[in-house]
Each structure stands twice: as structure tokens, then as C-alpha cells.
Residue, then its C-alpha position, 0 to 999 in steps of 0.5 A: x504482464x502488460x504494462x497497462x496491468x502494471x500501470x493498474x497494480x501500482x495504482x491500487x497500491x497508491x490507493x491503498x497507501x491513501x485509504x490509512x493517511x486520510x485526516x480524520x475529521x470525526x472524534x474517535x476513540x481509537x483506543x480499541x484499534x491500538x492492539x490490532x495491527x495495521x495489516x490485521x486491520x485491513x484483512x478485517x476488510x477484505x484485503x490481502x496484508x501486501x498492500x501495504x508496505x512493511x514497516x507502519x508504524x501507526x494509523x488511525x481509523x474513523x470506524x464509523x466512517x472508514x476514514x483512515x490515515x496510516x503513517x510509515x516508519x523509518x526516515x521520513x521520506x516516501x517509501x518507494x520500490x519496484x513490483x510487478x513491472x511498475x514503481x509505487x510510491x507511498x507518502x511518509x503517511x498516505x489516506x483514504x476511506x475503507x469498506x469492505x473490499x473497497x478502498x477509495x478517496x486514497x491520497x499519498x500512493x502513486x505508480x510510475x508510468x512511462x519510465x517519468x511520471x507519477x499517477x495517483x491511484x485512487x481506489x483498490x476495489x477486491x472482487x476475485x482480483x484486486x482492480x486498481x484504479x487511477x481515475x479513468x483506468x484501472x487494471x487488475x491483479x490476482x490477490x495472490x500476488x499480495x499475500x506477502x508486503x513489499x519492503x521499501x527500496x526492493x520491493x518483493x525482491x530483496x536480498x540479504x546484503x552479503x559481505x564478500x570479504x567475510x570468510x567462511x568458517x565451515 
């Protein structure tokens, strides 16, 4: 996979992540939304659960307007791990508007580039791939690659901790 298209996904990612931090301006009543997952949310919309990284713990959504706002667990810190080549990031909670295949104004996602600097992607469009975009370029990746979440720290490629001083019983 080229860089550029690395670039792109990681970008998309970061959009993503925006779409559910975004502050919602208008009254709602969220209470319908509380039985239904972040993840199955956003499938409701088109999208494919690996957008977003394990471990939401709550988000908010504005159905009128599809603005969002989606607030990870653990330690407070961002959440960042390494996938397809590229570094994403989310912030502790990440924002943004949602539509039906469109996620845009994404606030909170960024993907490293050239090994040093943090780009915000800012819109994930789902046509036949997913086209990640950080302004005025974009790259796509097919949606297949994001039927599973990415975990903080390892990304998609984490592994069970094995003790080496354990000994085996069988």
C-alpha cells in the first residue's frame, strides 16, 4: 500500500473519530439512542464498526442534524495505534456531523505523516471504498479492511501478553 493511500486511511480514521465528538448545540432527546451501541449507530449510517476504535463508552447524536460526539474510555488520554502503514489518533472524545455514507466537520481524528507530523482528517465519504480526506487530499481504502476496531496501542495487530516464566501443565 503506497504511502499517500496510508496517509488517506488514517485520515478517514480521524474524521470518523470527529464525526461523534462534535458538541451538540440543539436540544435532544437522547434517551432513544442509549440502547443502541456506538458501533451499531454508525452501521445504521452506512459505515463499517472499524472505524471506530474499541472501547466508546458513550456518544451523543443530534438526529436532526447528525451532529455527534463520541467520548472514549480508559485513561483519558488519546487513543492512538498504528494501521495500514499509517499512526491515527483519536482525541479522549472526537466530533463531527453524520449522514448516510458521509461523515464530515470531524474534529478530535489525525493521521501521521512523514514519520513527524499530525494531519486532521476531516471527512470519511463510503461510496465502494472508504475515501478519507484531510483537506485537499484524500485516499481510499476498501471497506473490508475495517469490519473489525482497532484497539489502542496495537492497532489490529495485537497480541495476548504471554508470561515466559509460566509453565505449562500439559
Amino acid at each position: 500500500m503506497s504511502s499517500t493511500s496510508q496517509t488517506v486511511l488514517c485520515m478517514i480514521l480521524l474524521c470518523l473519530t470527529s464525526f461523534f465528538i462534535t458538541p451538540l448545540t440543539a436540544a435532544v432527546n437522547f434517551e432513544d439512542d442509549s440502547e443502541q451501541s456506538a458501533y451499531e449507530v454508525i452501521q445504521g449510517y452506512g459505515f463499517p464498526v472499524g472505524l471506530l476504535p474499541v472501547g466508546v463508552k458513550a456518544y451523543e447524536l443530534d438526529k436532526n442534524s447528525g451532529k455527534f460526539a463520541v467520548h472514549l474510555g480508559g485513561g483519558g488520554g488519546a487513543c492512538s495505534f498504528p494501521i495500514f502503514g499509517y499512526e491515527i489518533k483519536y482525541e479522549p472524545t472526537f466530533t463531527g456531523v453524520i449522514s448516510n455514507g458521509k461523515l464530515t466537520n470531524l474534529k478530535g481524528i489525525s493521521v501521521k505523516v512523514l514519520s513527524f507530523y499530525w494531519v486532521s482528517i476531516i471527512e470519511v465519504v463510503k461510496r465502494d471504498d472508504l475515501q478519507f480526506s484531510v483537506g485537499i487530499v484524500s485516499v481510499s481504502f476498501p471497506v473490508e479492511n475495517f469490519h473489525q476496531s482497532p484497539k489502542c496501542g496495537c492497532g489490529l495487530n495485537c497480541r495476548p501478553m504471554v508470561n515466559p516464566l509460566a509453565v505449562s501443565s500439559s
